[in-house]
KOLBA-849717 format. One line per 2 residues: number of its first residue (from 1); their letters; for each residue x, y, z of N, C-alpha, C. Coordinates in steps of 0.001 Angstrom, whole numbers. Last residue first. Example, Ala and Ser with C-alpha at 12.3 -4.5 7.8 and 13.67 -1.06 7.14 Angstrom:
REM KOLBA-849717
2	SA	12850:-2250:7080:13670:-1060:7140:12900:30:7870 ~ 13190:-5690:7800:12300:-4500:7800:13200:-3300:7800 $
This chain:
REM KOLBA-849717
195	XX	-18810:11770:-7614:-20201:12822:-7073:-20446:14144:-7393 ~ -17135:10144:-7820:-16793:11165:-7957:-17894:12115:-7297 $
193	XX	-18419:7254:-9162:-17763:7851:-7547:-17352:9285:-6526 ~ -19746:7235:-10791:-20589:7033:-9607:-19792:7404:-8144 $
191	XX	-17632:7887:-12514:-18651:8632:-12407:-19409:8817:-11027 ~ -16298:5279:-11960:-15666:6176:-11934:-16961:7253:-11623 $
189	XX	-18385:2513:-11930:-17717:3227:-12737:-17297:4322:-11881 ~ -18671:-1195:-11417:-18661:393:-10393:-17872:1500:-11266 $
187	XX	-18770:-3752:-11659:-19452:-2968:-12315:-19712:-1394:-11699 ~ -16452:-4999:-10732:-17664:-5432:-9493:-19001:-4030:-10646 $
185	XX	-14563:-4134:-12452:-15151:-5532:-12707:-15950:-5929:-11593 ~ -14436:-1870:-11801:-14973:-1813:-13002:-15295:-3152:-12896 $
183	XX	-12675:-1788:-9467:-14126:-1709:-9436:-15042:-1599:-10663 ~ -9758:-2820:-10969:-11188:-3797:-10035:-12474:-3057:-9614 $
181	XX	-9506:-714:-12766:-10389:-1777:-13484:-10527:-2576:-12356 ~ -8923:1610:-10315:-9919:1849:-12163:-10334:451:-12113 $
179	XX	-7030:266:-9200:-8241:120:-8598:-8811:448:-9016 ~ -5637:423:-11060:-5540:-1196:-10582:-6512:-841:-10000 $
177	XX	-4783:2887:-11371:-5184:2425:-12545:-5849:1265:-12189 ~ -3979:3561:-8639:-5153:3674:-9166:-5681:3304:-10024 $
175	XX	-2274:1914:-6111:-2692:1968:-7657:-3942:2556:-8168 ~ -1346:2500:-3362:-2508:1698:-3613:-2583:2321:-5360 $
173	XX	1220:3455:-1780:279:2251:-1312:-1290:1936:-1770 ~ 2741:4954:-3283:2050:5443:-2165:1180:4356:-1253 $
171	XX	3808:3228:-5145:4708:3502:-4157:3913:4005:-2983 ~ 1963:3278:-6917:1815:2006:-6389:2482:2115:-4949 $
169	XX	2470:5716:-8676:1286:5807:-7352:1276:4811:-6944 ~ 3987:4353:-10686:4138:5061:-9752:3896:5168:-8433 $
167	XX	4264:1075:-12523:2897:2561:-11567:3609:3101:-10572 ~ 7722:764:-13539:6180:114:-13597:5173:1739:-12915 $
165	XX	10159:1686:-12160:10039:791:-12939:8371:733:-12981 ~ 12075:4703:-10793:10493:3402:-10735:10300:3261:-12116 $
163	XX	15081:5890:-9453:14615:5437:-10164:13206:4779:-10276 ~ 16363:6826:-7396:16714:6790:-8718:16033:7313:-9474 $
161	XX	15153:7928:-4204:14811:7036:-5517:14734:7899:-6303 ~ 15760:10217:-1804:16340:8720:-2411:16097:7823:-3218 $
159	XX	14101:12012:-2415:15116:12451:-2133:16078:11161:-2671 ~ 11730:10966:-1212:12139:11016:-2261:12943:11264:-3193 $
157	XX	11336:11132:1741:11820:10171:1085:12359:9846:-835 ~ 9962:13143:2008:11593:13368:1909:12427:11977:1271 $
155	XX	7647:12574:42:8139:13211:960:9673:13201:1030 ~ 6425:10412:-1863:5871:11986:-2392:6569:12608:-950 $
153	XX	8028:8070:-1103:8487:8463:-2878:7802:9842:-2471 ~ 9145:7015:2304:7652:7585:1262:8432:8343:-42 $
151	XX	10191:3947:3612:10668:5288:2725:9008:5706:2279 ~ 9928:1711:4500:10795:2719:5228:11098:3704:4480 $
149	XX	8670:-682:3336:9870:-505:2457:10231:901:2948 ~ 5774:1215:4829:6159:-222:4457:7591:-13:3676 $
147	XX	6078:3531:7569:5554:2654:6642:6301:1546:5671 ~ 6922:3740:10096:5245:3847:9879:5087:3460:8542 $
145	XX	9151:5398:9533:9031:4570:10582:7719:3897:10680 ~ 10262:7185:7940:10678:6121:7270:9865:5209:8311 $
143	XX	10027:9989:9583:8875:9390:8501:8742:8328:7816 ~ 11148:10486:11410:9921:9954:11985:9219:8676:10824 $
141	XX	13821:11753:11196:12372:12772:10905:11304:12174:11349 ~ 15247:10124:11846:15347:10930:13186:14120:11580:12560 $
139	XX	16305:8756:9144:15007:8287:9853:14610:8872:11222 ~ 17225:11142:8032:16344:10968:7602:15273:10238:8603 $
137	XX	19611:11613:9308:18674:12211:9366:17001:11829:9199 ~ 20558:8172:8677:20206:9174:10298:19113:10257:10263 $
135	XX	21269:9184:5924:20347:8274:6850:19833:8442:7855 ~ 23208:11396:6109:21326:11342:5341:20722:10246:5674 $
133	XX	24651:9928:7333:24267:11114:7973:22920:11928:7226 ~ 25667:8158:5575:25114:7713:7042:24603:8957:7615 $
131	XX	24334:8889:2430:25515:9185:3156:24605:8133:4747 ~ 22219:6612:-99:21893:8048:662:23619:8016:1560 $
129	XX	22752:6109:-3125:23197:5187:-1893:23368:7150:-988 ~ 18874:5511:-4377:20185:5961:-4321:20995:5321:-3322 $
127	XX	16959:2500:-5634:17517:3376:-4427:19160:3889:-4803 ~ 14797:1807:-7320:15665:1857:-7425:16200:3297:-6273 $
125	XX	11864:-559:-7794:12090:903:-7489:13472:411:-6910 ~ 9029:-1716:-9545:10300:-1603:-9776:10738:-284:-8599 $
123	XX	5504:-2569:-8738:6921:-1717:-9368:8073:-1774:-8618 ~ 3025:-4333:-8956:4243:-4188:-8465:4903:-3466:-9033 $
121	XX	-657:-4847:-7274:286:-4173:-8257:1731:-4485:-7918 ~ -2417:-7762:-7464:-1624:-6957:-7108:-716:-6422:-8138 $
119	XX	-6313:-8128:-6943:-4629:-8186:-7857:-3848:-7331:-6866 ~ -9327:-8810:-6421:-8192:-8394:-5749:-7506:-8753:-7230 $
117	XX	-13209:-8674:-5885:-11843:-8751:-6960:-10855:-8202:-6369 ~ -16522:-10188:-4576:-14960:-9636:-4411:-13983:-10031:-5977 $
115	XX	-19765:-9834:-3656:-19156:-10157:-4622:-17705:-9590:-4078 ~ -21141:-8984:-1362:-19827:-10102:-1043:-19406:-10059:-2551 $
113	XX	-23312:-7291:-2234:-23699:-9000:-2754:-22310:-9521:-2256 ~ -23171:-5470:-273:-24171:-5384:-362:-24244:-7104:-792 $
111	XX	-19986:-4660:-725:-20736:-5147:234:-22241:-5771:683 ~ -17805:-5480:-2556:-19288:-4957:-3247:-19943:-5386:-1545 $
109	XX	-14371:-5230:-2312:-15814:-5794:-1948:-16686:-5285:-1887 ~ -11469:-5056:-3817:-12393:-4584:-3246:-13859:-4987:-3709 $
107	XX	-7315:-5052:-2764:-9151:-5507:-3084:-9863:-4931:-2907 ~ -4426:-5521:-3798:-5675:-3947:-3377:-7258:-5336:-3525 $
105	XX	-920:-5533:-2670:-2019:-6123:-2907:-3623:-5344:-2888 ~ 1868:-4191:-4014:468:-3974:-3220:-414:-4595:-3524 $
103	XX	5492:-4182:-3505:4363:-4867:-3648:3219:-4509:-3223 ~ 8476:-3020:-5093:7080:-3155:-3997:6128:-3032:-4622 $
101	XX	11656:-4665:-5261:10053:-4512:-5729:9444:-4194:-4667 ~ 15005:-3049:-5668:13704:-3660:-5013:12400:-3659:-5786 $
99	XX	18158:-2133:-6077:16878:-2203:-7100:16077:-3144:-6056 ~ 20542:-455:-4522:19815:-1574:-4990:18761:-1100:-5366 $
97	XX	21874:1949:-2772:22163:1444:-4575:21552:-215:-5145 ~ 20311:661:-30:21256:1281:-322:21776:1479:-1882 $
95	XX	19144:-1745:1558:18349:-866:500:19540:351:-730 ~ 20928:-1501:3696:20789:-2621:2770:20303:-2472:1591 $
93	XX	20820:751:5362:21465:706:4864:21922:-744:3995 ~ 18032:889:5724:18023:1387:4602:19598:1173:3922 $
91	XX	17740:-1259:7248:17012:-1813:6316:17458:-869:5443 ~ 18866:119:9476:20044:-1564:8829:19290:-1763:7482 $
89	XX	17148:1978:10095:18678:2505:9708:19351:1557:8637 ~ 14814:367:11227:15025:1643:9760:16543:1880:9413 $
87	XX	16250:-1031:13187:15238:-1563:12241:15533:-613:10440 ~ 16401:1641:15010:17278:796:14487:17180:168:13378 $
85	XX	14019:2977:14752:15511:3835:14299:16404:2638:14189 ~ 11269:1676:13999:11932:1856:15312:13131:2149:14344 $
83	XX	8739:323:12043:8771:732:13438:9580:1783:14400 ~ 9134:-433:9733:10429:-783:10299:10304:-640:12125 $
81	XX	7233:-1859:7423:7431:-803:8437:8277:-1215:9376 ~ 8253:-4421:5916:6793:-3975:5908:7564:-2617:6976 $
79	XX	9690:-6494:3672:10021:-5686:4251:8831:-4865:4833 ~ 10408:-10061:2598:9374:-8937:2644:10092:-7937:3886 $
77	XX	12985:-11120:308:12384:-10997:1546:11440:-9930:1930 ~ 13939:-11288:-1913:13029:-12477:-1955:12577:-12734:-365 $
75	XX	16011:-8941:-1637:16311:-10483:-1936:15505:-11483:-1471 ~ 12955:-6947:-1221:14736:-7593:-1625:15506:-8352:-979 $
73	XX	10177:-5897:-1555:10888:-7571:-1855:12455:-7087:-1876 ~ 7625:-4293:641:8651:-4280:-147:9921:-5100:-193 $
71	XX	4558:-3627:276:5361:-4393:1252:6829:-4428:89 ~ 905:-3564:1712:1993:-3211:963:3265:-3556:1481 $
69	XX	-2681:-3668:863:-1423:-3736:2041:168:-3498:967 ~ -6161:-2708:1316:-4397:-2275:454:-4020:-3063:1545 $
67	XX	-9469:-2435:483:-8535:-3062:950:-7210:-3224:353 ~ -12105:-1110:-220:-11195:-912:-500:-10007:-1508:326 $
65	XX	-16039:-1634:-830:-14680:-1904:374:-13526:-1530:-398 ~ -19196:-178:-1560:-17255:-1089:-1844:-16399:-673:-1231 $
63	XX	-22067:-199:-179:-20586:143:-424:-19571:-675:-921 ~ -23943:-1525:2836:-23772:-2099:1442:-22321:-772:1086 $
61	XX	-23864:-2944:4580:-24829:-3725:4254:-24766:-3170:3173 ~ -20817:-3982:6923:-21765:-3382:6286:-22452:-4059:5368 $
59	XX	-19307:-5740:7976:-19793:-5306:8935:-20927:-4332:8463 ~ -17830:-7331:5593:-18942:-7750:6466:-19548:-7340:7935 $
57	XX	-16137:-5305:5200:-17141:-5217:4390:-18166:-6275:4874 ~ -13738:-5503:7098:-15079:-4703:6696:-16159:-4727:6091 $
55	XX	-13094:-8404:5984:-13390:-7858:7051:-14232:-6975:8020 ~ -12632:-7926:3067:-13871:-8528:3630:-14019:-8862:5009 $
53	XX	-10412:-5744:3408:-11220:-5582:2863:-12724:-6318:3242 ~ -8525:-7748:4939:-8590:-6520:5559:-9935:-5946:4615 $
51	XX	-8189:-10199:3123:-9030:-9930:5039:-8966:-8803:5217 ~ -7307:-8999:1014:-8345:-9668:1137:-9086:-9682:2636 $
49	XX	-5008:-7977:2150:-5665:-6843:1465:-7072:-7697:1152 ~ -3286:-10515:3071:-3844:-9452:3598:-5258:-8222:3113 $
47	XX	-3080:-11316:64:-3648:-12457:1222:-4465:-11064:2107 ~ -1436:-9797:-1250:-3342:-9917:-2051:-3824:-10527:-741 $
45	XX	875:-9602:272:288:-8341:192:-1371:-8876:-68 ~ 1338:-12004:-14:932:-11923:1059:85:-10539:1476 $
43	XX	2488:-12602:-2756:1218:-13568:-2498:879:-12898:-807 ~ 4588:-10878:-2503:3258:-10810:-3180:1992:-11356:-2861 $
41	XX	6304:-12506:-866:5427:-11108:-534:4395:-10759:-1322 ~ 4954:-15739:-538:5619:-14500:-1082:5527:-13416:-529 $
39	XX	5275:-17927:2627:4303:-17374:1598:5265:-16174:600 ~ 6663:-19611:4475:6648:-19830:2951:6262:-18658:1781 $
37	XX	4103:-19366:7118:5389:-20119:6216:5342:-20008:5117 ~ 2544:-16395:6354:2613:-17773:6641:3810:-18222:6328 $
35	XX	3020:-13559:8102:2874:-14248:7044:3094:-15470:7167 ~ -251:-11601:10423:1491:-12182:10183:1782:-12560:8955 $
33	XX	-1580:-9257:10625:-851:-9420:9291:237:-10188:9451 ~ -5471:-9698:11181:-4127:-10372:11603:-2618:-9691:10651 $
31	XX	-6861:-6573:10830:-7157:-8059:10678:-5426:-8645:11080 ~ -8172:-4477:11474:-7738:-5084:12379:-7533:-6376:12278 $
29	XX	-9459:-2350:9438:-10000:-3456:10058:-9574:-4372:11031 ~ -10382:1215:9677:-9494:46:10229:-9915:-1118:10286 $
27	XX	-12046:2800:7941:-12668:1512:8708:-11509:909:9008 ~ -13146:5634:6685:-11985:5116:6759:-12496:3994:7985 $
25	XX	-15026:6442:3377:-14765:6647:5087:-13862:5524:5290 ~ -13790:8996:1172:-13758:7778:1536:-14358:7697:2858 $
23	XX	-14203:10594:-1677:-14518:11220:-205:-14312:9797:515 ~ -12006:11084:-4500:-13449:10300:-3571:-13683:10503:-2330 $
21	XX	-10370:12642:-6173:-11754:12802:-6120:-12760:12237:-5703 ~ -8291:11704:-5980:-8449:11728:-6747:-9758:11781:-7093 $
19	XX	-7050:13338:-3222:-6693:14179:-4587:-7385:13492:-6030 ~ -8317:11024:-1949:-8614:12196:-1709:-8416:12816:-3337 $
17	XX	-6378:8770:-2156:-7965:8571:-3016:-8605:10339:-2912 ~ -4251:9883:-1249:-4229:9480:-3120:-5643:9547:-3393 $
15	XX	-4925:9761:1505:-4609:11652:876:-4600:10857:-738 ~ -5502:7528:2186:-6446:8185:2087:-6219:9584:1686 $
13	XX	-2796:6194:1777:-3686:5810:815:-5087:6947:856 ~ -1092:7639:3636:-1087:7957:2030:-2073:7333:1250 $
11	XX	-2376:7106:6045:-2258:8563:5912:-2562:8935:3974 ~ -4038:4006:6562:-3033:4520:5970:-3204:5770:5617 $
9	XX	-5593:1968:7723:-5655:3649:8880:-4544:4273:7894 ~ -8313:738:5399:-6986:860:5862:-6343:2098:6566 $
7	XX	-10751:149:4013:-10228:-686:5367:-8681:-425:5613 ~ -13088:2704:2980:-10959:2513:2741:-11383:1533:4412 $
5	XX	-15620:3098:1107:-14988:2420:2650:-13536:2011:2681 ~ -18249:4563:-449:-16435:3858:-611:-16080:3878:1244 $
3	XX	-21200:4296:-1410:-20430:4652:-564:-19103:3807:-885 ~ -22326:6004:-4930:-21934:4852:-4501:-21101:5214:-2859 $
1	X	-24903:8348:-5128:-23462:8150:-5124:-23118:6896:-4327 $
């Protein structure tokens, strides 16, 4: 059985790969995440999810690396974890009856030859306009605070989207279909993973 190595301390990426039948080990990599002048969010999600993947993966000798980051666009500005009740409150009350993209960049590295493939996924996602007092609540639960675009789609957060445009599971922070064909193109089938 092939080893899998998640480079990311993310709760939801390692409960998606779980339910989808891979046993992962989990490798924080600790790589930088500022963004450069200029850069997209897109273009910053694949940037990240590249160092965070061959990060790890040059600490081992062999396995595929799995590297996510994630991040969410409105008005052509990145949004990543809010941290803190204030932060969360102004972001959701901007987020508010708007349409956003989020963004995940996913790679992953054949450790053994460095071979590497990244893309990123994006979907569409459409916000109710929650009350100030479903706001509040909401971010007093903890849960908008820790992750990227301040909302989770499979928890309470779900409560507040409309609507998703494009992969679903992209919302959790990592695509599966997208991570089906990049380990298909380091020649890693499904089978080998499952065990």
């Amino acid at each position: 059985m092939t080893r899998v190595v998640l480079a990311s301390g993310s709760p939801s990426r390692l409960d998606l790969l779980r339910r989808a039948g891979l046993d992962p080990e989990v490798v924080v990599s600790g790589a930088d995440e500022s963004a450069l002048p200029g850069e997209s969010p897109s273009a910053l999600t694949l940037r990240l999810a590249r160092a965070k993947a061959t990060t790890v993966a040059d600490t081992l000798d062999r396995g595929v690396v799995i590297g996510c980051d994630s991040l969410l666009e409105l008005d052509g500005l990145a949004h990543g974890k809010p941290g803190s009740a204030g932060p969360a409150i102004a972001q959701w009350r901007r987020m508010a009856g708007r349409t956003a993209v989020f963004h995940t960049g996913h790679c992953v590295v054949d450790a053994a030859s460095g071979r590497r493939v990244a893309a990123v996924c994006s979907t569409e996602v459409t916000f109710a306009r929650p009350t100030d007092e479903e706001i509040a609540r909401y971010v007093a639960s903890g849960e908008p605070l820790a992750v990227a675009g301040a909302f989770k789609i499979s928890h309470k957060g779900g409560w507040f989207v409309e609507s998703v445009s494009g992969e679903p599971g992209n919302l959790q922070g990592l695509s599966l279909p997208l991570l089906r064909r990049l380990l298909a193109g380091l020649g890693v089938g499904l089978p080998g993973l499952w065990g």
